[in-house]
PyMOL Python script that loads the backbone (N, CA, C, O; Angstrom):
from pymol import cmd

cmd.read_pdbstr("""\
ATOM      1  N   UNK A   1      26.139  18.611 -13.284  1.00  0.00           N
ATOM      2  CA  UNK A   1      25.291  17.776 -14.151  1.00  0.00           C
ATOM      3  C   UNK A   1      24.694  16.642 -13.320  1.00  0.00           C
ATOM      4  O   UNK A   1      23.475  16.474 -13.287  1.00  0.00           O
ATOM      5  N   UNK A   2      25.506  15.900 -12.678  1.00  0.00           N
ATOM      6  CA  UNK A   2      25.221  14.850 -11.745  1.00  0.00           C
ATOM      7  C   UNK A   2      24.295  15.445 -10.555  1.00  0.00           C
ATOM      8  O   UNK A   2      23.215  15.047 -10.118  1.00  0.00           O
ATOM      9  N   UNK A   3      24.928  16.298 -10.272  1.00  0.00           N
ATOM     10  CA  UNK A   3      23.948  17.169  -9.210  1.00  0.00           C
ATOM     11  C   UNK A   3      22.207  17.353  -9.384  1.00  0.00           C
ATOM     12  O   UNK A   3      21.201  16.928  -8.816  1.00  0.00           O
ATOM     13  N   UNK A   4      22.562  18.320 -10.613  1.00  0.00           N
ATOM     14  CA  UNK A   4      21.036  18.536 -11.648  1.00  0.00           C
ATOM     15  C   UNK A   4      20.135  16.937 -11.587  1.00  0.00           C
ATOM     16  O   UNK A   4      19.153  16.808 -10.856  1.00  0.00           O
ATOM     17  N   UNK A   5      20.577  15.978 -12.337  1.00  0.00           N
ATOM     18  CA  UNK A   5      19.961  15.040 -12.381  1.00  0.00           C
ATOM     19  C   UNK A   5      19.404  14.114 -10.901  1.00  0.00           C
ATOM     20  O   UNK A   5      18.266  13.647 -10.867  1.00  0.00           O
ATOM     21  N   UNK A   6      20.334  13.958  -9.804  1.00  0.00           N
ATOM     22  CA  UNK A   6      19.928  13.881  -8.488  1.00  0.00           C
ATOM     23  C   UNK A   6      18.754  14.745  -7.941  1.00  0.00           C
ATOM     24  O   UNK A   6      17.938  14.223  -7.182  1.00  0.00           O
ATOM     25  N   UNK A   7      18.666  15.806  -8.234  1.00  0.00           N
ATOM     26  CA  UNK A   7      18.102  16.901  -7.669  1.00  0.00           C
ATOM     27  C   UNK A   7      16.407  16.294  -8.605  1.00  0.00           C
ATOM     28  O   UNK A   7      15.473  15.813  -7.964  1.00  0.00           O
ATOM     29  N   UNK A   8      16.369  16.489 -10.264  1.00  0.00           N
ATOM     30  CA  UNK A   8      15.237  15.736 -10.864  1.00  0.00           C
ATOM     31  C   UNK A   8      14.716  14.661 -10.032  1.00  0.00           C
ATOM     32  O   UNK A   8      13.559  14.558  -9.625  1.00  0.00           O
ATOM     33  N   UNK A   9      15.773  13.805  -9.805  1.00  0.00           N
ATOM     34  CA  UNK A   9      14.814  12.369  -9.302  1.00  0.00           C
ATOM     35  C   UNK A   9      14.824  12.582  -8.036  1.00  0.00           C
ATOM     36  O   UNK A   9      14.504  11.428  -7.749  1.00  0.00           O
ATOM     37  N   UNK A  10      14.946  13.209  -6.784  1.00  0.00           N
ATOM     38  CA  UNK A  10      14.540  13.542  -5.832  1.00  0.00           C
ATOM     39  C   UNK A  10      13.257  14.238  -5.661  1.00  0.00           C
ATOM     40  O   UNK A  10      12.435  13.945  -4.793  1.00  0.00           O
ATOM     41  N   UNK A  11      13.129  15.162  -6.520  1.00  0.00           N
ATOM     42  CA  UNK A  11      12.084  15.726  -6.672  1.00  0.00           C
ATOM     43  C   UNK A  11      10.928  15.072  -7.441  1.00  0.00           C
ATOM     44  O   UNK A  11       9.749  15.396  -7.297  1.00  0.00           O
ATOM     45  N   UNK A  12      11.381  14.116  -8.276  1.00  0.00           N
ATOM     46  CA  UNK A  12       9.824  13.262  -8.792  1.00  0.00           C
ATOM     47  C   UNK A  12       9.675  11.944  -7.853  1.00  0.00           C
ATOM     48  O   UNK A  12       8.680  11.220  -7.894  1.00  0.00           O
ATOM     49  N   UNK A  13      10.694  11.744  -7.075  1.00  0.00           N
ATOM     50  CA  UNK A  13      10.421  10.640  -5.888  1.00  0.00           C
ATOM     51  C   UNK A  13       9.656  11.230  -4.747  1.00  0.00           C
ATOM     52  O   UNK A  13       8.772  10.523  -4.263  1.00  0.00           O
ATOM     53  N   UNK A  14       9.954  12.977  -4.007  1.00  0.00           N
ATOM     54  CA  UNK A  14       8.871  13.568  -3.737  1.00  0.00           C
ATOM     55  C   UNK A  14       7.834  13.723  -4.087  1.00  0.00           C
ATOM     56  O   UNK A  14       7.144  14.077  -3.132  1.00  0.00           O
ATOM     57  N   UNK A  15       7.057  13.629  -5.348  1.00  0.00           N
ATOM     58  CA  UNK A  15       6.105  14.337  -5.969  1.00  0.00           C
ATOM     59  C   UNK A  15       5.228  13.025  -5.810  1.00  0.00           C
ATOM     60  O   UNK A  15       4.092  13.178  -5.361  1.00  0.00           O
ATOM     61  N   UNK A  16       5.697  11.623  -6.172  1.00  0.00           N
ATOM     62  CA  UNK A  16       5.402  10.335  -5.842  1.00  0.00           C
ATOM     63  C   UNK A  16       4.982   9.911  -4.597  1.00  0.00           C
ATOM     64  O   UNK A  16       3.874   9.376  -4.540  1.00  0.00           O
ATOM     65  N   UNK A  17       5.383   9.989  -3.975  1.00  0.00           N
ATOM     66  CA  UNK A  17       5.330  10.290  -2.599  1.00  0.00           C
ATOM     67  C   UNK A  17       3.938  11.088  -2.335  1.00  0.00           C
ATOM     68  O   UNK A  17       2.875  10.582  -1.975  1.00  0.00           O
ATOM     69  N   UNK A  18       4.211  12.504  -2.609  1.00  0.00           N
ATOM     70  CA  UNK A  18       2.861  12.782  -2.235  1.00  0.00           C
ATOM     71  C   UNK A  18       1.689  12.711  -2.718  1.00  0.00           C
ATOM     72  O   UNK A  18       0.745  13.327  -2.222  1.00  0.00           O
ATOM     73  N   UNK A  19       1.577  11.873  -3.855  1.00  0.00           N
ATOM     74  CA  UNK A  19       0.646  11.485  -4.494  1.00  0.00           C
ATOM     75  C   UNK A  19       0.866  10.598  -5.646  1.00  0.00           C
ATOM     76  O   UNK A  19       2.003  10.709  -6.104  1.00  0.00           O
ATOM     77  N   UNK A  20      -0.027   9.597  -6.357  1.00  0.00           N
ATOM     78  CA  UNK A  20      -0.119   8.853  -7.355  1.00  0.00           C
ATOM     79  C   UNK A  20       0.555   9.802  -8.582  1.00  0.00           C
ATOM     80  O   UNK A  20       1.628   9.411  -9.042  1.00  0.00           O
ATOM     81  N   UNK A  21       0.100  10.742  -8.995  1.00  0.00           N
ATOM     82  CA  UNK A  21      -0.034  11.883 -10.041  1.00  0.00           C
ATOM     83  C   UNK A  21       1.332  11.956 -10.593  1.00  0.00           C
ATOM     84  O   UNK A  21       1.388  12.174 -11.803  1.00  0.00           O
ATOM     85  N   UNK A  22       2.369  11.828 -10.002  1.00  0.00           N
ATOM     86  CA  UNK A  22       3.384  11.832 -10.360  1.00  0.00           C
ATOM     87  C   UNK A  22       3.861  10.757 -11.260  1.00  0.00           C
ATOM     88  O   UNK A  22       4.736  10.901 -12.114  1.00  0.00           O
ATOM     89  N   UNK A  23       3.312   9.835 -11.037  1.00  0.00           N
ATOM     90  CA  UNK A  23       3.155   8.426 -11.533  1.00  0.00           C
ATOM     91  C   UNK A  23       2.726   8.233 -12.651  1.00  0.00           C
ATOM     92  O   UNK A  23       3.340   7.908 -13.667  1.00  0.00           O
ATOM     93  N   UNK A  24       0.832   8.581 -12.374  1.00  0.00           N
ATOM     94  CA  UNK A  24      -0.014   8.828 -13.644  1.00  0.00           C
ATOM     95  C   UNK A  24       0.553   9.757 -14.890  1.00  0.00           C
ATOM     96  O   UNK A  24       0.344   9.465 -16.067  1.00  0.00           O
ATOM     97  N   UNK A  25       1.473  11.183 -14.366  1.00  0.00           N
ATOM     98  CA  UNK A  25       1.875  11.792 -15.254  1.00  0.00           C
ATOM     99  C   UNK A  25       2.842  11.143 -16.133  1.00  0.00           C
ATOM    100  O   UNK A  25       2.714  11.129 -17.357  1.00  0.00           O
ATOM    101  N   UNK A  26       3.852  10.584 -15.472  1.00  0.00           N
ATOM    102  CA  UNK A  26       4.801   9.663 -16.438  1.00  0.00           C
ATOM    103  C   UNK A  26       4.410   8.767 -17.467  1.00  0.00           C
ATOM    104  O   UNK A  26       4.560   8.843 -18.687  1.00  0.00           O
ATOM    105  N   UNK A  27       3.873   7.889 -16.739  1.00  0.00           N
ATOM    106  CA  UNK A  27       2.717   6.534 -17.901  1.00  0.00           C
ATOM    107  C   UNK A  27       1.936   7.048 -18.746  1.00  0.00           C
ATOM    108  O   UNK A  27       1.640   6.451 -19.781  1.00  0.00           O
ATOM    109  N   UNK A  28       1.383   8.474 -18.386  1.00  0.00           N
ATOM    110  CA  UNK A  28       0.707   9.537 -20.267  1.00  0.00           C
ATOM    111  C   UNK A  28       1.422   9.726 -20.705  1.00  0.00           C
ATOM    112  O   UNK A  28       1.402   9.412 -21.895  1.00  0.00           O
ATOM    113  N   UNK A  29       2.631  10.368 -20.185  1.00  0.00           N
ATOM    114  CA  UNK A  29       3.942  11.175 -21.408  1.00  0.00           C
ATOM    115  C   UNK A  29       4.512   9.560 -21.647  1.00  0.00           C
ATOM    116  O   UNK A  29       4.696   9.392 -22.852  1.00  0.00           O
ATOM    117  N   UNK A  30       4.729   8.754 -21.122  1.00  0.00           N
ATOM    118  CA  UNK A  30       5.334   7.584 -21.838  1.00  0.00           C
ATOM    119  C   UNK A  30       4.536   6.831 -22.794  1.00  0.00           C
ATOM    120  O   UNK A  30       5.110   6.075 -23.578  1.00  0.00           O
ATOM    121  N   UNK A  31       3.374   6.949 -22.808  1.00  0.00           N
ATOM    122  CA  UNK A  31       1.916   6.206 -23.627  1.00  0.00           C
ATOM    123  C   UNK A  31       1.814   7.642 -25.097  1.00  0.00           C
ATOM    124  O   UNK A  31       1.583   7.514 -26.299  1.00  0.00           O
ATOM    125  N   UNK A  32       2.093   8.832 -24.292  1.00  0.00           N
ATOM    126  CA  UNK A  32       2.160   9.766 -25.791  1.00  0.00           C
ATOM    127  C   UNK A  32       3.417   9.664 -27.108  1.00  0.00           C
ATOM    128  O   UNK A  32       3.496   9.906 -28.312  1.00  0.00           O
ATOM    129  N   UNK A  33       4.275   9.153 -26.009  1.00  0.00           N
ATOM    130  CA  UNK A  33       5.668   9.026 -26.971  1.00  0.00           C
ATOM    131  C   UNK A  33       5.865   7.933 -27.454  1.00  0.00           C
ATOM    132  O   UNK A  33       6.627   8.014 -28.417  1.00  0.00           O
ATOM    133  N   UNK A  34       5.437   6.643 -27.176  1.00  0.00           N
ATOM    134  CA  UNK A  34       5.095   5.246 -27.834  1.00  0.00           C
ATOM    135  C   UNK A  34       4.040   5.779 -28.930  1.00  0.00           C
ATOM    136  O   UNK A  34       4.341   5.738 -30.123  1.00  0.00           O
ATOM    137  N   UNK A  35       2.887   6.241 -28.531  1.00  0.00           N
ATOM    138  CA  UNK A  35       2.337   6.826 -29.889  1.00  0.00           C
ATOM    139  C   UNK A  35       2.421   7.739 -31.150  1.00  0.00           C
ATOM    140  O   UNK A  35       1.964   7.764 -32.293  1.00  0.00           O
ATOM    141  N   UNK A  36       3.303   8.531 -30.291  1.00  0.00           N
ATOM    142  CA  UNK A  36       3.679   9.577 -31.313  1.00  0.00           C
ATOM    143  C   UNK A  36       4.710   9.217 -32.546  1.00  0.00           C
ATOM    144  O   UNK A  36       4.890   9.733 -33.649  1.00  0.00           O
ATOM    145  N   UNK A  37       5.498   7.736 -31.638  1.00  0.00           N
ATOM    146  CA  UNK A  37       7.150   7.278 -32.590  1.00  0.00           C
ATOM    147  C   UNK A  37       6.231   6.143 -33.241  1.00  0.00           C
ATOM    148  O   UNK A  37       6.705   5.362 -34.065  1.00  0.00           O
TER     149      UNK A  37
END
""", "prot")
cmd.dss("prot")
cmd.show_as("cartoon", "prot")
cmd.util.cbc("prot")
cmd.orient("prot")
């Protein structure tokens, strides 16, 4: 479980890394779910 979740944020700290987008994607899904609740 701990593993799994390390492995997530490694991989969106990569994705960050290689670009903004990773970023931008979060702040929509976080701006959709403030709107949606």
């Amino acid at each position: 479980m701990h593993d799994q979740m390390t492995l997530v944020i490694e991989s969106s700290v990569e994705a960050s890394h290689v670009s903004l987008a990773g970023c931008l994607m979060a702040v929509s899904w976080l701006g959709l779910c403030l709107l949606v609740c």
